[in-house]
PABA-510754 format. One line per 10 residues: number of its first residue (from 0); their letters; for each residue z, x, y of C-alpha. Coordinates in Angstrom, 3 decimals. Example, Ala and Ser with C-alpha at 12.3 -4.5 7.8 and 13.67 -1.06 7.14 Angstrom:
0) AS) 7.800 12.300 -4.500  7.140 13.670 -1.060 $
//
This chain:
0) XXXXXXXXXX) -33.458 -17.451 -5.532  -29.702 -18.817 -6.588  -28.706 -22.119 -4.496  -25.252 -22.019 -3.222  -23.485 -25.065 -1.061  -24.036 -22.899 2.001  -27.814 -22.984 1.783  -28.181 -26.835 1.832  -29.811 -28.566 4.970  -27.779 -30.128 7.482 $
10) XXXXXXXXXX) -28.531 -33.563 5.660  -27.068 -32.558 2.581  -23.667 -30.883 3.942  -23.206 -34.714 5.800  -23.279 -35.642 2.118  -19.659 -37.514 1.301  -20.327 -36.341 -2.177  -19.686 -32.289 -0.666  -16.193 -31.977 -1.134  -14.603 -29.607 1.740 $
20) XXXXXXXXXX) -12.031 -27.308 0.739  -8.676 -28.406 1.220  -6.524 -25.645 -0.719  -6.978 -22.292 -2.469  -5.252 -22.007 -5.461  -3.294 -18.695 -6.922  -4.815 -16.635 -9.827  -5.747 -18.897 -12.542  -3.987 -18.239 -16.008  -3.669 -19.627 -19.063 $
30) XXXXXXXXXX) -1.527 -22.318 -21.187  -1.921 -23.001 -24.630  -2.954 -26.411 -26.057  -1.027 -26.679 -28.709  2.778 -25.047 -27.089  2.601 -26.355 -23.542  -0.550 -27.917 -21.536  -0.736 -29.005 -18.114  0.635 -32.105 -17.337  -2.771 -32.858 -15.712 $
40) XXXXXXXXXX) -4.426 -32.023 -18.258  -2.600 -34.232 -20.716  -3.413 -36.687 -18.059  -7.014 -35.871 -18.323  -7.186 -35.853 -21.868  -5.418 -39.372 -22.313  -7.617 -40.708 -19.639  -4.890 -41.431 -17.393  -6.616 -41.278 -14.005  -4.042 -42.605 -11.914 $
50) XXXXXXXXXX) -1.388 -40.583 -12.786  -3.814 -36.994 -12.890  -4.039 -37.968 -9.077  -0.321 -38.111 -9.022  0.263 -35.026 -10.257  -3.043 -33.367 -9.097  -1.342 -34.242 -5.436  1.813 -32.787 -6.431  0.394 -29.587 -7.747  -2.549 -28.638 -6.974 $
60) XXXXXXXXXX) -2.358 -25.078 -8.549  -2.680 -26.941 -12.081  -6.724 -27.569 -11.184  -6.886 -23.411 -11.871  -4.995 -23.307 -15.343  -7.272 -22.411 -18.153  -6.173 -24.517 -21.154  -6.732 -22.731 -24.492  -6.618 -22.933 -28.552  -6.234 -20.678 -30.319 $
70) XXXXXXXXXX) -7.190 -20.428 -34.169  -4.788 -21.413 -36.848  -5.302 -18.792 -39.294  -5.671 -16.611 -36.360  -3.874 -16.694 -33.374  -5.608 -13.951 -31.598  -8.718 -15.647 -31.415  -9.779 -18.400 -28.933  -10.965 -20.892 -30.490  -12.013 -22.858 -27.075 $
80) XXXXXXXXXX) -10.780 -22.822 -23.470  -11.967 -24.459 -20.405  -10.279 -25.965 -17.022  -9.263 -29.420 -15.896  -12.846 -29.960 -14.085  -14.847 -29.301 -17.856  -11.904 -31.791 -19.408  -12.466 -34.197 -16.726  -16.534 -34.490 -16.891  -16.086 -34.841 -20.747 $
90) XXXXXXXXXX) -14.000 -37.307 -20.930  -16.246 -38.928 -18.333  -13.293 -39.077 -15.275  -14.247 -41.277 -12.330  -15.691 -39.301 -9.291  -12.585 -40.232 -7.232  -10.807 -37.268 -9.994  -13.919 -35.422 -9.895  -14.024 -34.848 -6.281  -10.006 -34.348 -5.709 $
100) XXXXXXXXXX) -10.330 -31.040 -8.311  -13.041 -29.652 -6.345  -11.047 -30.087 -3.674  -7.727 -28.651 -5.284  -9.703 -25.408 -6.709  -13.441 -24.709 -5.469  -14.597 -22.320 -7.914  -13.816 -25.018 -10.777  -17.467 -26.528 -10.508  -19.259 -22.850 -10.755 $
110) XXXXXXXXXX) -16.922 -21.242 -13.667  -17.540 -21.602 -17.686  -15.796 -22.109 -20.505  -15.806 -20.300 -23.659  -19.252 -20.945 -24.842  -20.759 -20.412 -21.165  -21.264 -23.889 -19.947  -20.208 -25.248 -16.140  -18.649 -29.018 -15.518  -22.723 -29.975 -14.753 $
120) XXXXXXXXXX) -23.320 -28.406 -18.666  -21.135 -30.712 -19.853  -22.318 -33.654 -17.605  -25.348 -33.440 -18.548  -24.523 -33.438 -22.566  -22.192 -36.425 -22.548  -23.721 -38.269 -20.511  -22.061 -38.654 -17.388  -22.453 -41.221 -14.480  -25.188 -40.634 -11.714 $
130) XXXXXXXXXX) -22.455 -40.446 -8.583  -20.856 -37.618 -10.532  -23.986 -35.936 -11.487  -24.645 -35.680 -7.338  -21.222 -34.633 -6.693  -22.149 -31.613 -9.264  -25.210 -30.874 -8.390  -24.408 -31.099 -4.343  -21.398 -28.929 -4.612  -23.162 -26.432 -6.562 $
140) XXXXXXXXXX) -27.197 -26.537 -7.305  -27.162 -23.308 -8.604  -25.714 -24.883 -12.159  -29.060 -26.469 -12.559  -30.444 -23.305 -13.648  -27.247 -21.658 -15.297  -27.822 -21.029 -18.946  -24.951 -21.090 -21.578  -24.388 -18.476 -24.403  -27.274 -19.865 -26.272 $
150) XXXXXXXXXX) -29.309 -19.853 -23.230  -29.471 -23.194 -22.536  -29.832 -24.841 -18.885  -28.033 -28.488 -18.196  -31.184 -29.771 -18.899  -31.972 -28.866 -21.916  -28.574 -30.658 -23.403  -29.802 -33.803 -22.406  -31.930 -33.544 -25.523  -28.692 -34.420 -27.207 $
160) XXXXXXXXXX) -27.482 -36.782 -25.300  -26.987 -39.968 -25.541  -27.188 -41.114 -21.979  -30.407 -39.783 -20.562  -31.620 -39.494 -17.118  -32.419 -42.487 -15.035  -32.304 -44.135 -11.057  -30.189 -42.038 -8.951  -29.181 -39.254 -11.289  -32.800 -38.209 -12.286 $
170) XXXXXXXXXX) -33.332 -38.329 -8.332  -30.707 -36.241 -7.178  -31.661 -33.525 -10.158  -34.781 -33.795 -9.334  -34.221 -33.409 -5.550  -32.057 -30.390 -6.424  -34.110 -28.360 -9.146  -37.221 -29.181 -6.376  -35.327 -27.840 -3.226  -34.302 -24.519 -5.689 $
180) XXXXXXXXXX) -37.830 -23.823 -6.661  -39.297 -24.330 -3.376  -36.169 -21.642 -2.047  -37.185 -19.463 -5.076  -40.910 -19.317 -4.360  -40.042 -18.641 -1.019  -37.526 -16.196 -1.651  -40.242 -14.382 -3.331  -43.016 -14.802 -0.831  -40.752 -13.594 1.658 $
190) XXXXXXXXXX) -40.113 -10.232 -0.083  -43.723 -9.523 -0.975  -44.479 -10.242 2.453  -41.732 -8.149 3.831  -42.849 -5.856 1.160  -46.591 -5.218 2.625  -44.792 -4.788 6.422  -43.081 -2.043 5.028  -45.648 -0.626 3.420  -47.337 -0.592 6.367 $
200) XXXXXXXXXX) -44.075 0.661 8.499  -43.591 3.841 5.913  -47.390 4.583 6.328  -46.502 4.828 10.012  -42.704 6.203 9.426  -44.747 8.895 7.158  -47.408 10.512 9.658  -44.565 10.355 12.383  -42.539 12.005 10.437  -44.641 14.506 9.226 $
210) XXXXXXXXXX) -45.539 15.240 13.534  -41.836 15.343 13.994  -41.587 17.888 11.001  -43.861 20.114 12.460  -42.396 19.905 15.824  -39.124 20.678 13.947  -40.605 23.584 12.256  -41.289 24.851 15.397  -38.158 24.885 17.049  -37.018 26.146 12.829 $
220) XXXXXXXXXX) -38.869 29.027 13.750  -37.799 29.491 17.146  -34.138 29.301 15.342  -34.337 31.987 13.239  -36.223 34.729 15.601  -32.802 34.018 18.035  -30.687 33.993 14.930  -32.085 37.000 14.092  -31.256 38.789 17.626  -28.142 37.149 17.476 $
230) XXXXXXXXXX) -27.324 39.180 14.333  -28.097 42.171 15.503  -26.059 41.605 18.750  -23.178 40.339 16.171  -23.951 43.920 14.259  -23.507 45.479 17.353  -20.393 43.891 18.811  -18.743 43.829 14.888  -18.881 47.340 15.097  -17.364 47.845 18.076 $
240) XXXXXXXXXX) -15.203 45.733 17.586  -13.916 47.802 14.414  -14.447 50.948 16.758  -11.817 49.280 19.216  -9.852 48.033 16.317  -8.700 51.606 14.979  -7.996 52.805 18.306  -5.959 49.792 18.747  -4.755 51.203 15.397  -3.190 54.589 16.598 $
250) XXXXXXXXXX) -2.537 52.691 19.755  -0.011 50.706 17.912  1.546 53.860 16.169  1.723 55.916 19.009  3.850 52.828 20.460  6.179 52.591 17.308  6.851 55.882 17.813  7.232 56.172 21.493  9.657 52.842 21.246  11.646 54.850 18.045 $
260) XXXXXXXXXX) 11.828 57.933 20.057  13.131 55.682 23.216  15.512 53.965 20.694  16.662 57.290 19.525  16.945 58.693 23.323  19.296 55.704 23.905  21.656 56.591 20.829  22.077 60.188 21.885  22.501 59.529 25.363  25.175 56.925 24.188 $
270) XXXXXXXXXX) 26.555 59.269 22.290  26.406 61.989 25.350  28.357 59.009 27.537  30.755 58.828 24.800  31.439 62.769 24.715  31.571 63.015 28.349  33.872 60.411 28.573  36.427 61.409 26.072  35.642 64.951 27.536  36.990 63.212 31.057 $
280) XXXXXXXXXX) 39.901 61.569 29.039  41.184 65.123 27.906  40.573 66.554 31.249  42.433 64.263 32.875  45.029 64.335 30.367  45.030 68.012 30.694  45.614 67.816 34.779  48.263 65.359 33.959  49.973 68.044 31.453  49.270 70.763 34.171 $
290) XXXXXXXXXX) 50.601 68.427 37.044  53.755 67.869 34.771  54.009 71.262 33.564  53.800 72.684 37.559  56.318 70.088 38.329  58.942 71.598 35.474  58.095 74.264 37.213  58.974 74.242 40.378  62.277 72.385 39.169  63.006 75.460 36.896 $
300) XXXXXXXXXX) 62.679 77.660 40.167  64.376 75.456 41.997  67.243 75.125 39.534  67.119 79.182 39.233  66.929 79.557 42.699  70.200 77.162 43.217  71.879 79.098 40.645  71.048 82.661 42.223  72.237 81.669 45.423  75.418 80.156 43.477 $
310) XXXXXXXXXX) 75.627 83.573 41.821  75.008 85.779 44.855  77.762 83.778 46.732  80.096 84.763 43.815  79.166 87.480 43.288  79.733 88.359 47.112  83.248 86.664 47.121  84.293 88.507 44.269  82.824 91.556 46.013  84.664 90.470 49.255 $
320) XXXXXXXXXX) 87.960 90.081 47.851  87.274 93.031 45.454  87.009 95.256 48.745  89.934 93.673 50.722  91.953 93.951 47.524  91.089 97.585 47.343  91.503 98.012 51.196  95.166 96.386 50.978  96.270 98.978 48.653  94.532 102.384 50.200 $
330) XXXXXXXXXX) 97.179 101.086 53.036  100.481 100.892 50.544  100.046 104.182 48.422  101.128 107.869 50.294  98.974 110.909 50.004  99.692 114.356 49.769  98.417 116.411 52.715  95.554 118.100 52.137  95.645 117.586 48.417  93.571 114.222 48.390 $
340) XXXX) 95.465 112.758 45.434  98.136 109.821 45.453  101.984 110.635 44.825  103.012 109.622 41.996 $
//
């Protein structure tokens, strides 16, 4: 089983070496060694502990920068690369440093550098002092059984080292690698155990199962024999349905032609309103022609009428004057007796 910081007892997370978190930092990236390090890692590197406080205080963010250098006669190759933290445990930084870039960027003490070795890796190589060696190991026991690219464990570089174990270092390794083992072992007990119980759980899981699959059969059964009748009902009902569609069919037709017969009843009897009333128009017009034509008329008569009576009363004072004029001279002219003819 892998040891993390969260597994410890109670005892060991009242450890002052357990740093607590007291700032994420952004996305790590990368500056190159020989154009522009960190100033903290310049610090680092010139074993200027002081003053990487200083500016570990002032920016924390610089714990997470990856320094890197690259090859001469090739500069897309790496030729190493690791963080503050792996500079700081090599050039064997006071635990004061140690615990302040834990505490600037967390994941420092569990990430590796280019050849797959943690801060502890490192530690353990050069030599490094028993309080830091806790610090390591308590933040993260899990690096006691990382191995590097050449499959190596901290443990096996202190072969080359030339500071080996002793007092409280090789106690608080040994604490650690013990408290691991014994989590391992039971790690695995555990899941052999829970294992057999569920073993013996899918035995049971397996015959009820198989009762509820009959049981479900059953009602499978029962399914289909009223699916079945269903389907025949559905037959049934589809068809009339259909049946009732086409008549719904000529239905329709007989409507769209009933409704362009009404439309067409409208137009012509618009068009009969229209005649009828133009008809009434002429009519009227007409009376009013006959009305005025009467009226000319009766003046014509009367004006004929006027002019008879004018004429008649001329006609009978010419008449009257005509006979006195003729009476007046029947008295003036002499007769012979019994001849009947004038004198002369």
């Amino acid at each position: 089983m892998l040891c993390t910081s969260q597994e410890l007892s109670k005892e060991q997370l009242r450890d002052e070496n357990i740093i607590p978190v007291t700032k994420r930092a952004e996305r790590p990236h990368y500056q190159d060694y020989d154009v522009k390090p960190t100033e903290l890692y310049q610090a680092i590197e010139a074993k200027e502990w002081e003053f990487a406080l200083v500016k570990l205080k002032e920016d924390p963010e610089q714990a997470s920068v990856w320094i890197i250098r690259k090859e001469s006669n090739n500069t897309e190759k790496v030729r190493w690369k690791m963080l503050p933290m792996h500079a700081a445990v090599i050039f064997k930084a006071p635990a004061k440093l140690i615990k302040a870039l834990i505490a600037a960027f967390p994941p420092c003490i569990k990430m590796v550098d280019d050849i797959g070795m943690t801060p502890l890796h490192h530690g353990m190589k050069e030599g490094m002092d028993d309080e830091v060696m806790d610090i390591l190991i308590s933040n993260h026991p899990h690096a006691l059984i990382d191995r590097d690219t050449k499959g190596m464990t901290p443990l096996d570089h202190t072969k080359s080292s030339a500071k080996p174990f002793r007092g409280a270092g090789l106690r608080a390794y040994t604490a650690a690698a013990v408290m691991c083992e014994r989590e391992r072992v039971t790690d695995e007990l555990t899941k052999k155990y829970q294992a057999a119980i569920d073993n013996s759980e899918a035995d049971k899981k397996i015959t009820a199962l198989a009762n509820e699959n009959e049981v479900l059969e059953g009602q499978l059964n029962a399914s289909t024999a009223h699916l079945a009748k269903f389907m025949q009902t559905y037959g049934a009902m589809k068809s009339r349905v259909e049946s009732l569609s086409s008549v719904l069919s000529i239905m329709v037709q007989e409507q769209d032609k009933i409704l362009s017969m009404a439309t067409q009843q409208q137009k012509d009897m618009a068009a009969a309103a229209l005649v009828r009333e133009r008809m009434m128009q002429a009519v009227a017009k007409q009376d009013d022609e006959m009305m005025s034509t009467a009226q000319q008329s009766r003046d014509v008569m009367k004006d004929i009428a006027t002019k008879q009576k004018e004429y008649f009363q001329t006609v009978a004072t010419d008449l009257a004057e005509l006979f006195a004029s003729q009476a007046l001279r029947t008295k003036r002219t002499p007769t012979v007796e019994g001849s009947g003819k004038e004198i002369g």
